[in-house]
Backbone bond lengths (Angstrom), bond angles and torsions (degrees), N, CA, C in turn:
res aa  C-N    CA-C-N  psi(-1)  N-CA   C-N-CA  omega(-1)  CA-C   N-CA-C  phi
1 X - - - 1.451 - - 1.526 109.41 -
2 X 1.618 117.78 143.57 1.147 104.48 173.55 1.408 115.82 -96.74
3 X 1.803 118.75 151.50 1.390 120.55 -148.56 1.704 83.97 -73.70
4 X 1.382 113.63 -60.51 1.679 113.41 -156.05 1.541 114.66 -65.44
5 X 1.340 112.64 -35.69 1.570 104.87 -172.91 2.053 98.30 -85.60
6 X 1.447 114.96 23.58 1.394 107.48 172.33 1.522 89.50 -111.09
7 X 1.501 128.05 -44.27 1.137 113.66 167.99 1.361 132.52 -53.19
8 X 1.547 118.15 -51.23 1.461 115.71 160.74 1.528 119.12 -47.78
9 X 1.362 121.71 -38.95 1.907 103.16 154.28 1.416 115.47 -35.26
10 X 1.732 111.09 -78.30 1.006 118.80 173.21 2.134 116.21 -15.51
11 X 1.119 100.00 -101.26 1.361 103.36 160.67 1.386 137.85 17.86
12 X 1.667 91.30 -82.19 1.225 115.96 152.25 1.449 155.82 -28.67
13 X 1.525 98.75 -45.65 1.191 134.46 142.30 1.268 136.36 -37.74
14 X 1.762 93.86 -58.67 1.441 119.28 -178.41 1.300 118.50 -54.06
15 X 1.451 102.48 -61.70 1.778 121.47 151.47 1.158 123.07 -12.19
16 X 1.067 122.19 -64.01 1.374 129.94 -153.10 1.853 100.37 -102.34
17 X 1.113 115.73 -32.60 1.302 120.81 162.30 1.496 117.38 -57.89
18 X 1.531 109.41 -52.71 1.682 103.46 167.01 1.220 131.10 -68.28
19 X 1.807 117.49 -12.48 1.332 109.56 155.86 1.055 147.28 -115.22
20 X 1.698 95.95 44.18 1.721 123.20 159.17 1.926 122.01 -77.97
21 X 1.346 102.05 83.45 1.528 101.25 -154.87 1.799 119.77 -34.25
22 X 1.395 91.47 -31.78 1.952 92.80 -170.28 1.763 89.07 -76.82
23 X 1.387 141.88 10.74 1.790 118.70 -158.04 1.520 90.37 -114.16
24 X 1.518 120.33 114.93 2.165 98.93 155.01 1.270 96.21 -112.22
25 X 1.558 78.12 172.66 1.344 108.54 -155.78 2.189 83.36 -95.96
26 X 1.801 108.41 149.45 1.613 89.54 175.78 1.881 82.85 -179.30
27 X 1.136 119.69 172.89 1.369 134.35 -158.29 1.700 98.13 -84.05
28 X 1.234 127.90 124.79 1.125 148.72 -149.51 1.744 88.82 -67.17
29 X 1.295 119.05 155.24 1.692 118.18 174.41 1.617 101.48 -86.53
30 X 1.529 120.06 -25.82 1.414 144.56 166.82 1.389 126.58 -62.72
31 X 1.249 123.42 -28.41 1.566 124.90 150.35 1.663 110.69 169.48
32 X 1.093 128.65 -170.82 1.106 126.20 167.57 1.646 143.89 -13.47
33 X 1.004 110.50 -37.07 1.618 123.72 -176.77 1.576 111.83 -71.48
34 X 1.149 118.02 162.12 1.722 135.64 141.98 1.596 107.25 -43.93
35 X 0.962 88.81 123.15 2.140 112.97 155.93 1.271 121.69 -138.98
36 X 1.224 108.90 156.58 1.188 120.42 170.01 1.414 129.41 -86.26
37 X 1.128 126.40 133.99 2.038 117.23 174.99 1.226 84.19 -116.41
38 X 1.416 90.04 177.61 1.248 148.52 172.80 1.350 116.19 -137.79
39 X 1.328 150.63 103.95 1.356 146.72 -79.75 1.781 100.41 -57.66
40 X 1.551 122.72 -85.39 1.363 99.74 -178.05 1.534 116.01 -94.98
41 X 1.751 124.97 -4.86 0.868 128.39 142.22 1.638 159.97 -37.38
42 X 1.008 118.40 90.72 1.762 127.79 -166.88 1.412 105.65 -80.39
43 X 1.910 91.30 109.51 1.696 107.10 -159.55 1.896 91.33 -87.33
44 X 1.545 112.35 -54.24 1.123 136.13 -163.29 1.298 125.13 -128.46
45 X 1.729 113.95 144.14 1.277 115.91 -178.60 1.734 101.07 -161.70
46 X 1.350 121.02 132.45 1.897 124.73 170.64 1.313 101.33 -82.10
47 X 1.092 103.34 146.66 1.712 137.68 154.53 1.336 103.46 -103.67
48 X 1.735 106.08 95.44 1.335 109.07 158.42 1.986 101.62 74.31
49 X 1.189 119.17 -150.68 1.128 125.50 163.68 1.203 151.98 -116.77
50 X 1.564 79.88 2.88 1.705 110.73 165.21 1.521 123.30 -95.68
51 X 1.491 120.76 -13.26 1.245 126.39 178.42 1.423 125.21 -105.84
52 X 1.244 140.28 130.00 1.332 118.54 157.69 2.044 99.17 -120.19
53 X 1.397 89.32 148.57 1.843 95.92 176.43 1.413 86.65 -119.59
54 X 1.900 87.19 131.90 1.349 107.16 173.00 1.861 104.73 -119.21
55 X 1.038 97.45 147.46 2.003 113.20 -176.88 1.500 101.43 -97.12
56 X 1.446 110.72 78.08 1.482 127.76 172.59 1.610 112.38 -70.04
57 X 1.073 131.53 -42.43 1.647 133.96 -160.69 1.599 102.48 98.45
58 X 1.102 126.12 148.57 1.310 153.02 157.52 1.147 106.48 -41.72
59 X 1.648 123.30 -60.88 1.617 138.04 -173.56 1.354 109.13 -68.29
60 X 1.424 111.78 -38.26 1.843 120.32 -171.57 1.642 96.57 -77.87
61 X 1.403 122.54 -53.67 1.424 109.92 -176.54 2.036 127.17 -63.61
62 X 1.644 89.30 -27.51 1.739 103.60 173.08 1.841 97.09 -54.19
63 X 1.437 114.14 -51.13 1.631 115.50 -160.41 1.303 105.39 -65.32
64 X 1.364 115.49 -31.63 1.601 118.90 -163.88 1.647 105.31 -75.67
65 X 1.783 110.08 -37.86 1.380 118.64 178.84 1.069 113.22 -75.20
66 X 1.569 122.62 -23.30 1.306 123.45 -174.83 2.046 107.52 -75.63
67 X 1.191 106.78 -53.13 1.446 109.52 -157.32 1.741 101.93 -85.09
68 X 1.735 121.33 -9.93 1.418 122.90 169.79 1.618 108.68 109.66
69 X 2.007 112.44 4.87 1.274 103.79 -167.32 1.480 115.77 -89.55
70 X 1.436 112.99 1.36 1.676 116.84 159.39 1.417 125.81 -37.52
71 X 1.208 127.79 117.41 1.142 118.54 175.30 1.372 126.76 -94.17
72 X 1.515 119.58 145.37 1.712 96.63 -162.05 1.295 121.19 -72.71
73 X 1.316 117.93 24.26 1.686 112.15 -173.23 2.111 88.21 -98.67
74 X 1.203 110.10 -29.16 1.121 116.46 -160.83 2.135 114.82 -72.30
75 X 1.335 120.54 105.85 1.801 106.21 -171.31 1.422 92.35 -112.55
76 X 1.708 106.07 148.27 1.682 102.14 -179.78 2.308 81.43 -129.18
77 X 1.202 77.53 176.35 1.605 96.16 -176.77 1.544 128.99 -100.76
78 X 1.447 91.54 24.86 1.510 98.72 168.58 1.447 107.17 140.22
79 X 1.305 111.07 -179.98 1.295 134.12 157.45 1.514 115.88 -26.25
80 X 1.384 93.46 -55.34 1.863 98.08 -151.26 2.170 93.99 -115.20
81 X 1.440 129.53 24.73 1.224 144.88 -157.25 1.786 87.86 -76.87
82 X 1.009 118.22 -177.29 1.727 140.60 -160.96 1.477 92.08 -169.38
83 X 1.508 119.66 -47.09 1.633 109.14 -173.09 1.840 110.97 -88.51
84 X 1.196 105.90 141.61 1.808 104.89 152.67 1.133 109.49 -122.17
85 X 2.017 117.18 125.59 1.149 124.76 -170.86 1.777 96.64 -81.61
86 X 1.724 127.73 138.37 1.601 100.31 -178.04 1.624 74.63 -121.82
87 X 1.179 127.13 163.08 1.658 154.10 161.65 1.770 93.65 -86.75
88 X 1.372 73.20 107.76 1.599 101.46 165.29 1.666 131.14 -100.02
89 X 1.207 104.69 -9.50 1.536 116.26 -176.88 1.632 104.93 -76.79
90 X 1.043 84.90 164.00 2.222 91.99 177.59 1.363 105.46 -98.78
């Protein structure tokens, strides 16, 4: 993999995440890193530059597994998950 054009994903991302007016950017309630809210809610947060965790709902990820619209880049943590980890690297 190449290191910079996985970071420029990364980046990229970032971008476009910071110019979602209702989203800031602020220290994860989960540990150290940057996340994203949604007012006191933490929608999003990367692992590194290959990960982003997105805060799908329990109900939204059951529908997606149910009807086949998961995509395979996308892994969640179970049954009963709130997060989907998606692979963001190229």
């Amino acid at each position: 993999m190449d290191f910079a054009r996985a970071m420029s994903v990364r980046a990229e991302l970032e971008k476009r995440l910071e110019g979602i007016s209702r989203l800031t950017r602020r220290k994860s309630r989960f540990g150290e890193s940057q996340s994203y809210f949604l007012a006191d809610r933490e929608i999003a947060h990367f692992h590194g530059d290959q990960g982003l965790d997105l805060r799908l709902t329990r109900e939204r990820i059951r529908e997606l597994k149910a009807d086949g619209t998961l995509d395979s880049r996308v892994r969640t943590r179970g049954a009963s998950a709130e997060w989907a980890t998606v692979r963001v690297s190229v």
